[in-house]
C-alpha positions as CSV (number, residue, x, y, z in Angstrom):
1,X,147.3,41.4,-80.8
2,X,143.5,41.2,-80.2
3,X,143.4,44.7,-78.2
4,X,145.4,46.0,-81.1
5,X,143.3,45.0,-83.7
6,X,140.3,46.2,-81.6
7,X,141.8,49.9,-81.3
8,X,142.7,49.8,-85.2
9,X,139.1,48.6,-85.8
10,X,137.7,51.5,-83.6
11,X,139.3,54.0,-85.2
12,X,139.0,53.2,-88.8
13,X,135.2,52.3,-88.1
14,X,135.1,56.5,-86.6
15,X,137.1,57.6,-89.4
16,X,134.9,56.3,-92.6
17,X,131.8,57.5,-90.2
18,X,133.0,60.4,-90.0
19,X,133.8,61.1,-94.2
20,X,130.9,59.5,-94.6
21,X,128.9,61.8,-92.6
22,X,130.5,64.3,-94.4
23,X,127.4,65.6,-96.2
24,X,125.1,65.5,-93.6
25,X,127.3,67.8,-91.4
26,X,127.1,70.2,-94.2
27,X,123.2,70.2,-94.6
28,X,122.5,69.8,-90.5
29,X,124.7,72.9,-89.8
30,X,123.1,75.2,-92.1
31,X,119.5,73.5,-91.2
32,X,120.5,73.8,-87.6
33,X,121.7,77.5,-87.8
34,X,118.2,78.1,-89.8
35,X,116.3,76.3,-86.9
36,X,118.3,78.3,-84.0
37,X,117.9,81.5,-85.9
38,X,113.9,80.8,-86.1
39,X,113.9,79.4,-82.6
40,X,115.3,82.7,-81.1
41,X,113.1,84.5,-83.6
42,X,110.3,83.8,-81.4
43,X,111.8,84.8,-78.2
44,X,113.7,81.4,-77.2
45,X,117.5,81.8,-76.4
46,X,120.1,79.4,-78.0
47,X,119.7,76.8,-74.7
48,X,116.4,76.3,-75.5
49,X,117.7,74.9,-79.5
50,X,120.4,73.1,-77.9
51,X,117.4,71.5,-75.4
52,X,115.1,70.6,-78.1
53,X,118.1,69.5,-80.2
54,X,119.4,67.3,-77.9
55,X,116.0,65.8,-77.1
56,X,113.5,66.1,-79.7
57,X,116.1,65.5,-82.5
58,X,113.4,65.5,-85.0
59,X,114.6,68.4,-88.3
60,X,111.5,69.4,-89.8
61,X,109.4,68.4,-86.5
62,X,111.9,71.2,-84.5
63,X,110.7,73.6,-87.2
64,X,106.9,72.7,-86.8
65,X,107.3,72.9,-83.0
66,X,108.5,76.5,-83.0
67,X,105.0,77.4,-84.6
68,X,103.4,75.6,-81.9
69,X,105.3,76.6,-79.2
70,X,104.5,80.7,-80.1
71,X,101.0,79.6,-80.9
72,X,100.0,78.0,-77.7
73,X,99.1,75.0,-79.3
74,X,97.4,71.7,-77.0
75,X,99.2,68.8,-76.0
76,X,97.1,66.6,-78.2
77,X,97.4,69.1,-81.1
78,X,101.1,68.8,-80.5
79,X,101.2,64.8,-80.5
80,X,98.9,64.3,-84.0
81,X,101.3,66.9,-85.2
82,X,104.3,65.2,-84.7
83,X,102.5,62.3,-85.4
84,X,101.8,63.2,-89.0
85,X,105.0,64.7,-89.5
86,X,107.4,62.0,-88.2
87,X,105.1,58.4,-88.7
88,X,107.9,57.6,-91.3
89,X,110.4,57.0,-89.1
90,X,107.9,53.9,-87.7
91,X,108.9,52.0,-91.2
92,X,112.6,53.4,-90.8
93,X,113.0,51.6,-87.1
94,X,110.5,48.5,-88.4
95,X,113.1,47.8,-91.4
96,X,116.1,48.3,-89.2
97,X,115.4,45.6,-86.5
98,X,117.7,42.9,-87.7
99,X,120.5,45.5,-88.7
100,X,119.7,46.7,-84.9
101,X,118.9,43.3,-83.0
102,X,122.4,43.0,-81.2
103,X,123.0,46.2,-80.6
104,X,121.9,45.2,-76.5
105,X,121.7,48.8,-74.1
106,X,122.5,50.9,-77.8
107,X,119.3,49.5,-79.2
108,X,117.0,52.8,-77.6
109,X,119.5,55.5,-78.8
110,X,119.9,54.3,-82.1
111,X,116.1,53.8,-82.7
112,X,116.0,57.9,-80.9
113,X,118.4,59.4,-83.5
114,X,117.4,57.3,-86.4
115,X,116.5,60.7,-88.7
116,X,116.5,60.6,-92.4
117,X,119.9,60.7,-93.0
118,X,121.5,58.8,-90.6
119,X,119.0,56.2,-92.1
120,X,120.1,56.9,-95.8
121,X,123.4,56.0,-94.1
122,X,123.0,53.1,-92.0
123,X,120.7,51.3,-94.3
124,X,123.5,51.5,-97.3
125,X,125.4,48.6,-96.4
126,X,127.3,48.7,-100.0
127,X,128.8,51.3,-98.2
128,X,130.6,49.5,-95.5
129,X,134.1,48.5,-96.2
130,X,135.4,44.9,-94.7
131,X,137.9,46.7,-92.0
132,X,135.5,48.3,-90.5
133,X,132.7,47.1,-87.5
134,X,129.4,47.2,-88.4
135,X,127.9,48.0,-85.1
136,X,130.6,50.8,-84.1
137,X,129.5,52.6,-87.5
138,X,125.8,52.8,-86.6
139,X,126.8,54.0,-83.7
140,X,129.9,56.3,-84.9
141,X,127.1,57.6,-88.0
142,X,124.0,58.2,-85.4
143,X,126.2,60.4,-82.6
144,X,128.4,62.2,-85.1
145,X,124.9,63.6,-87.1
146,X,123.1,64.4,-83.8
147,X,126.4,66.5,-82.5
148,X,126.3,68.2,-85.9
149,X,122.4,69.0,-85.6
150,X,122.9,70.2,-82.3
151,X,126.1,72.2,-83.2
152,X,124.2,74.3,-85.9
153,X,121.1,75.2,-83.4
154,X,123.4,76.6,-80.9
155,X,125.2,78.3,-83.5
156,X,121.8,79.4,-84.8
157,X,120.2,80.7,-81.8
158,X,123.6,82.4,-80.9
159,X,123.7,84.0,-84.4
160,X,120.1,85.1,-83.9
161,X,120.5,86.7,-80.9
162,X,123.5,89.1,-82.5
163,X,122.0,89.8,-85.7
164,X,118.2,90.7,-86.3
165,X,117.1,90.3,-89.9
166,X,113.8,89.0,-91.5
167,X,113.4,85.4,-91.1
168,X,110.8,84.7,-93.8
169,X,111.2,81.9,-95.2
170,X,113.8,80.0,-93.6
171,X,111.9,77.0,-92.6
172,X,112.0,76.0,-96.3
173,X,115.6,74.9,-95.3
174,X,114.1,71.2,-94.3
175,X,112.4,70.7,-97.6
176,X,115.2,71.6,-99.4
177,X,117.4,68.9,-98.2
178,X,114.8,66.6,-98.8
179,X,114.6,67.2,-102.3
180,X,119.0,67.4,-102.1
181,X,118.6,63.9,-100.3
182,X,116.0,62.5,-103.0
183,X,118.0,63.8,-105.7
184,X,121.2,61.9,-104.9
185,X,119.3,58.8,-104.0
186,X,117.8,59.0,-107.7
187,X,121.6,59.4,-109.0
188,X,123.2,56.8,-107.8
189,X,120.2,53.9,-107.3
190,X,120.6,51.5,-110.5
191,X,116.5,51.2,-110.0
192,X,114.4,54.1,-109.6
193,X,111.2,52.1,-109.3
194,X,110.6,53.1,-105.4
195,X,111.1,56.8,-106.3
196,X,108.2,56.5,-108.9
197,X,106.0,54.7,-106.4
198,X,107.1,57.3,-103.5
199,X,106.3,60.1,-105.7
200,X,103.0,58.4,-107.9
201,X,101.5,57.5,-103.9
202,X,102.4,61.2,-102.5
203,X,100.9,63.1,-105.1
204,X,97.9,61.0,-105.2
205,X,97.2,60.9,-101.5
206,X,97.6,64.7,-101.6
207,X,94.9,64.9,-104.3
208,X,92.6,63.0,-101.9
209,X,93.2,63.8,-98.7
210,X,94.7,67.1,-98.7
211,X,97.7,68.8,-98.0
212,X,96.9,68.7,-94.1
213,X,96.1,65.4,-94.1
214,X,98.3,63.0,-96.8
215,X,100.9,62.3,-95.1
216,X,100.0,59.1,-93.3
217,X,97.6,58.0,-95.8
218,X,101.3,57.9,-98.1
219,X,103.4,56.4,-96.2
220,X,100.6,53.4,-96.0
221,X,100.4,53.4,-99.6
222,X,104.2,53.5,-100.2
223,X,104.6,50.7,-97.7
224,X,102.2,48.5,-99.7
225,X,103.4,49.6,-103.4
226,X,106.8,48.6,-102.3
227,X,106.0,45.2,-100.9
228,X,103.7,44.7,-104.2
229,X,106.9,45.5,-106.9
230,X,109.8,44.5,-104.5
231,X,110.7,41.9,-106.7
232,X,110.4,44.2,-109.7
233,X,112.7,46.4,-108.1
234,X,115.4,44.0,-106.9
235,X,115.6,42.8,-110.5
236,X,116.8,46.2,-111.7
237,X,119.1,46.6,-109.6
């Protein structure tokens, strides 16, 4: 009866990842294609998308990185870079540590393909039915996004390679499914106090510290804003 139960908890757990995930398989293949596509713009074959996908695993970092690779860019160049671009997922693994504490040997690849929306997932837990295990569906919701992401590069650099056409512009893919992403998070959130404080603390540390340069400074500011009118927050919602 147990290994029953276990089976039918396995694969109800994969089945709501899976429709959850629904939306983020639409957004990472047509990101991935427009990553691939701009990869093998520059001369890099579709192995090289599926590499970096299946490694780096960072979306808008993967599109930075193709500038850097074709511009010849230093090693430390490249690390404050991806510094900058990716210090929010530090605050993304910091508040998942008791979601993530038994996870044992999974701990390391969850924290690797914790991206954006995998987070916006995982982090939902009004989301999770009672029928379903909590730890499968981290695990379920990580693997399923990264095989989507991955998917759409090698479909991307494979489309590239057949068809030449102007790629101007396509790395404004990324920042549209942030805006998508922020969109539906203001839609369905009964508070919308941290958007206001996200947006009010990136606008201002752009004013000050530039556009080359804000993006730390933001998430510092975010993190303190939020800590400041938690409570205000948790009562509206």
């Amino acid at each position: 009866m147990e290994t029953y139960y276990h089976k039918n908890s396995t694969k109800t757990t994969a089945k709501k990842a899976f429709i959850y995930s629904l939306p983020v398989m639409a957004g990472y293949i047509c990101l991935g294609i427009g990553f691939g596509v701009l990869l093998e713009s520059h001369g890099y074959s579709f192995l090289w998308a599926i590499l970096m996908s299946l490694t780096i695993y960072a979306g808008s970092m993967q599109y930075v990185a193709v500038d850097l690779l074709s511009g010849g860019a230093t090693l430390i160049a490249t690390a404050l870079m991806t510094l900058m671009v990716n210090a929010r997922h530090l605050f993304y693994s910091i508040s998942m540590l008791e979601n993530y504490k038994n996870m044992g040997k999974l701990k390391p690849l969850l924290a690797a393909t914790l991206t954006d929306e995998t987070y916006s997932l995982v982090c939902s837990k009004e989301l999770l039915p009672e029928d379903i295990d909590e730890k499968k569906y981290y695990l379920f919701i990580s693997l399923m996004n990264q095989c989507y992401w991955v998917a759409g590069s090698a479909i991307g650099g494979l489309v590239g390679a057949a068809i030449t056409f102007n790629t101007t512009g396509i790395e404004f893919a990324m920042t549209s499914l942030f805006v998508l992403i922020f969109v539906e998070q203001w839609e369905s959130a009964k508070s919308h106090i941290p958007a206001i404080l996200g947006v009010v603390c990136s606008l201002g540390c752009l004013l000050v510290f530039g556009s080359g340069n804000f993006l730390i400074p933001s998430m510092i500011c975010i993190t303190i804003a939020l800590l400041i009118f938690r409570k205000g927050a948790e009562k509206n919602d």
